[in-house]
C-alpha positions in Angstrom: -139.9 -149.7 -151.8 -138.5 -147.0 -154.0 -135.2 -145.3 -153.5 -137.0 -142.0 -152.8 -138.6 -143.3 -150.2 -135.9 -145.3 -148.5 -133.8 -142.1 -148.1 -137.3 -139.8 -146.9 -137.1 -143.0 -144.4 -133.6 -142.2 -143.7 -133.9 -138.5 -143.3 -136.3 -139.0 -140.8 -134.1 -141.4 -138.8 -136.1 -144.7 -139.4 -133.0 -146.6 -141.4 -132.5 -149.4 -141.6 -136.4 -149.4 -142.7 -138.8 -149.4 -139.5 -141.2 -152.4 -139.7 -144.3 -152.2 -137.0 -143.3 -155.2 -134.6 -146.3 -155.0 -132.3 -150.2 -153.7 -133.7 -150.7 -150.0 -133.1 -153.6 -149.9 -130.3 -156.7 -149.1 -133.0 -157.7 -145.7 -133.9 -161.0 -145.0 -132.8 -163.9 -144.8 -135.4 -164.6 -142.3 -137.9 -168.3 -142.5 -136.3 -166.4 -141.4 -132.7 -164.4 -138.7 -133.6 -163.9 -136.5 -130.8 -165.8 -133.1 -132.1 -163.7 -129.9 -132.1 -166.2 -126.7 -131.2 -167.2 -125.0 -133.9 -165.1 -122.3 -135.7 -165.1 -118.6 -134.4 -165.4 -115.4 -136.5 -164.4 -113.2 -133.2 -161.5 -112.3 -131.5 -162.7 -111.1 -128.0 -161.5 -108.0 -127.1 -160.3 -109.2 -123.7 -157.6 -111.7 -125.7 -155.8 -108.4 -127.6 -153.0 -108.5 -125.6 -151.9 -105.1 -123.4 -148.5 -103.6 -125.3 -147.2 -100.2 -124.7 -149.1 -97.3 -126.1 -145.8 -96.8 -129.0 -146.4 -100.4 -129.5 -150.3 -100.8 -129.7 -151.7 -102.9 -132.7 -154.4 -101.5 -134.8 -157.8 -102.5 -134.5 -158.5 -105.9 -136.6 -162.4 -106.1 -135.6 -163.4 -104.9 -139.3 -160.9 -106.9 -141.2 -161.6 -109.9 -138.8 -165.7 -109.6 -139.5 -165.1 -109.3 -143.3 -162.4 -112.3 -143.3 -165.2 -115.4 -144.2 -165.5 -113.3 -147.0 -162.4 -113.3 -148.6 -161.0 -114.8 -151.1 -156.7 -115.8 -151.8 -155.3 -113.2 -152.8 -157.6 -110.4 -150.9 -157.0 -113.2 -147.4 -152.9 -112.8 -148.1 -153.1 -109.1 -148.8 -155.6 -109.0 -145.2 -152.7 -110.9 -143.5 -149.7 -109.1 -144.4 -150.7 -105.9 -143.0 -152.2 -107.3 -140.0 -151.6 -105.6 -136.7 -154.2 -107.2 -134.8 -151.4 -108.4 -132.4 -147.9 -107.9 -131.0 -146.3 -110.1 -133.2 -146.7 -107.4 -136.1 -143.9 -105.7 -134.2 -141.0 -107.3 -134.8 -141.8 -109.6 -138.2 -140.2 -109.0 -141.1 -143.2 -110.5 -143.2 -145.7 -112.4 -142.6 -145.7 -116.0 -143.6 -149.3 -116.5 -145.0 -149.1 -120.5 -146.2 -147.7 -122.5 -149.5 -149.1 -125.0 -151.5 -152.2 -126.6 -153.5 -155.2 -124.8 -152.9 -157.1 -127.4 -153.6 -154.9 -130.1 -151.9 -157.2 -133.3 -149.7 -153.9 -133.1 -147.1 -153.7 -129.5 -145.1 -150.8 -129.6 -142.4 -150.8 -126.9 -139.6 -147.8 -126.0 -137.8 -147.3 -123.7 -134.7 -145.5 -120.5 -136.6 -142.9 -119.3 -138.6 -139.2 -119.6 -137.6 -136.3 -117.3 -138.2 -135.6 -119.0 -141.7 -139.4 -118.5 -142.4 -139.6 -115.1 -141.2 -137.1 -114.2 -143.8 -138.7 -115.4 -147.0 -142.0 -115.4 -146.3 -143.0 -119.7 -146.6 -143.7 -122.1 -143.8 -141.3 -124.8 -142.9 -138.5 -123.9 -145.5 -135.6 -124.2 -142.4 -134.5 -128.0 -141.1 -138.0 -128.4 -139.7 -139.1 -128.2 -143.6 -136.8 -130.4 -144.4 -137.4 -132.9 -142.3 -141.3 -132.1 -142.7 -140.5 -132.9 -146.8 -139.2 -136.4 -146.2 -142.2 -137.3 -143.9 -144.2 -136.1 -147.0 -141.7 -138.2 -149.5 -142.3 -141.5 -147.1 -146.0 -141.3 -147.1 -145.7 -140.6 -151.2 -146.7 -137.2 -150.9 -144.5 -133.7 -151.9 -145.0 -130.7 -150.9 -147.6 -128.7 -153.3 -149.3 -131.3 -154.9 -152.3 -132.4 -153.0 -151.0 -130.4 -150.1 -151.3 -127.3 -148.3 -148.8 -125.8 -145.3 -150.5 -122.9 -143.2 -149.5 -122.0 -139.3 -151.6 -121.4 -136.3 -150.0 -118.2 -136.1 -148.8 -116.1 -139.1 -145.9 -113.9 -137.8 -142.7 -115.4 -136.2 -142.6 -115.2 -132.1 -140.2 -113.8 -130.6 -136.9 -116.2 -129.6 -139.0 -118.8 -131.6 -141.4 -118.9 -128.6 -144.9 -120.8 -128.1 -147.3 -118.5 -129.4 -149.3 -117.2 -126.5 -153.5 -117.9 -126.4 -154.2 -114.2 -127.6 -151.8 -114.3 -130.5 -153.6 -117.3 -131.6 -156.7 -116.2 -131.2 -156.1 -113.0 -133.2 -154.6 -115.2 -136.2 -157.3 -117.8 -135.5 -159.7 -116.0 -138.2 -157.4 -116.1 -140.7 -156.7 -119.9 -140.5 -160.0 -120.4 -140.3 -160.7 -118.7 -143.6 -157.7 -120.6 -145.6 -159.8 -124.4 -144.1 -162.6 -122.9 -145.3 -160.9 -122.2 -149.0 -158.8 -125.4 -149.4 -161.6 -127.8 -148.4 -159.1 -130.7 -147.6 -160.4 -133.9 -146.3 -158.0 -134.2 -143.9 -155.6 -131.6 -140.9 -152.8 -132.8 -139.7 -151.8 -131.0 -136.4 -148.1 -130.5 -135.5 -147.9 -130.1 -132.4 -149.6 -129.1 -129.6 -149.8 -125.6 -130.3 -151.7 -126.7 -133.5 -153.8 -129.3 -131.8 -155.1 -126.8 -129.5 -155.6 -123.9 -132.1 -157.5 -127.1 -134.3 -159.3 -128.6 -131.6 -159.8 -125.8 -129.4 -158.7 -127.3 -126.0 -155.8 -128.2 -123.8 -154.2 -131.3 -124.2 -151.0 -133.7 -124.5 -149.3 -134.9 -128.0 -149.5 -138.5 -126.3 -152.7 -138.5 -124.9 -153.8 -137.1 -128.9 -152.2 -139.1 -131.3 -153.5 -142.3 -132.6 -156.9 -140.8 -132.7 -159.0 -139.7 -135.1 -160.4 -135.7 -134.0 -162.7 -133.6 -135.5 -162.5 -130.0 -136.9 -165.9 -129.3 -138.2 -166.6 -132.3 -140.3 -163.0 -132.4 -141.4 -160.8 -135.7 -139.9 -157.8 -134.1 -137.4 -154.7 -136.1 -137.3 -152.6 -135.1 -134.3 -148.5 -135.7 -134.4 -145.0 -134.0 -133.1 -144.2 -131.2 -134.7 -140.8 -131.4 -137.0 -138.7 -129.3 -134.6 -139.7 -131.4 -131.6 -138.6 -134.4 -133.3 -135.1 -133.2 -134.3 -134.7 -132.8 -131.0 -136.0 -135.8 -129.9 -134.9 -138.0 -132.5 -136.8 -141.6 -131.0 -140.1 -140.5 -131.6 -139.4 -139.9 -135.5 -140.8 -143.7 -135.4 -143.9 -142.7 -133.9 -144.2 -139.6 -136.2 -144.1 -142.3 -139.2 -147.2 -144.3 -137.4 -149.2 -141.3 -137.1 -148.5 -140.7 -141.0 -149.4 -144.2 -141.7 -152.8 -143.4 -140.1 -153.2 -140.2 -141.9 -152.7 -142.1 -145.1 -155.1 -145.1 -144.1 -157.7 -142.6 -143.7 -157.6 -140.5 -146.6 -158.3 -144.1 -147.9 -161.3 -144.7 -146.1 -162.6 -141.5 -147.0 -161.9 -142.0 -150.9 -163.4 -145.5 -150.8 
């Protein structure tokens, strides 16, 4: 094991180097992925969310029926001057995703924080950093062969859960950037992302160790980076669920 790696270990809290003791129940099939409904090019109107007549978003109806149509840099351009929810209100930009357009891994947070409010990338605060050495363990590094996006694009208030109608009004926009980067795999962090992926309700635990399904693309589900500074015991189980993203990138590439 390289040196890198042992310290990406470390910064995750896995040190001295965590060895699986016990088999990991097995993942089920590729052939019994759990399907994820099919994307949506629609916001309903009923999910805008009601805001005070100063504070009322624009209209996003024609930029959201134009948005499989986009390509990079017209997509980021849509999504900074978006207003199709409250959130527009009090963002200082919008954080529109970083990395290899072309990348097989695309991870999928919950939204930006305060650090990534400020300058404009995904996962740049503690979070990031502790989202980096997962990517260092598991031989990856953020930009090559990977790309970072958000379920939401504009930093909630207090750091809060984004609320269903926030994600649905950001949903087209995520969509779009799967659509562009192709990967062959999502990794969801958190529930937040789960749900936006996968389009239903559920648990981290009852999620992980599972293959899902967005489209035809492989979901991974795991704890998002913030969680597991806070809870700093499942940062083991974080590093299984990367070992099963990595083993099936490898079955897809054999």
């Amino acid at each position: 094991m390289s040196m890198d790696k042992t310290r990406a270990l470390a910064e995750m809290g896995i040190k001295p180097v965590w060895r699986l003791r016990q088999p990991v129940a097995a993942a089920a099939p590729a052939e019994t992925m759990i399907d994820a409904p099919a994307p949506q090019s629609e916001v309903p109107i009923e999910m805008l969310i009601e805001l005070p007549q100063t504070m009322q978003p624009e209209s996003n109806a024609p930029v959201v029926s134009a948005t499989a149509t986009l390509g990079w840099e017209e997509l980021a351009s849509t999504v900074a001057s978006c207003r199709a929810c409250g959130l527009c209100a009090a963002r200082k930009q919008a954080v529109f995703g970083v990395g290899d357009r072309q990348a097989d891994w695309m991870f999928v947070g919950e939204g930006p924080g305060a650090e990534e409010d400020q300058r404009g990338e995904p996962f740049v605060g503690q979070a990031g950093k502790l989202l980096d050495a997962m990517l260092e363990a598991s031989g990856l590094k953020r930009g090559e062969n990977v790309y970072i996006a958000n379920s939401v694009k504009c930093r909630p208030p207090g750091n809060r859960t984004p609320e269903a109608d926030e994600i649905a009004a950001c949903r087209p926009y995520l969509e779009r950037q799967i659509e562009l980067v192709k990967p062959k795999l999502l990794i969801a962090l958190g529930r937040p992302a789960a749900q936006t992926l996968l389009g239903r309700e559920m648990s981290i635990s009852s999620a992980r160790g599972k293959l899902h399904r967005y489209g035809d693309i492989p979901v991974v589900v795991t704890y998002h980076p913030a969680y597991l500074l806070r809870n700093l015991p499942d940062k083991a189980k974080a590093w299984v669920d990367m070992c099963f993203a990595a083993d099936t990138i490898a079955d897809l590439n054999d």
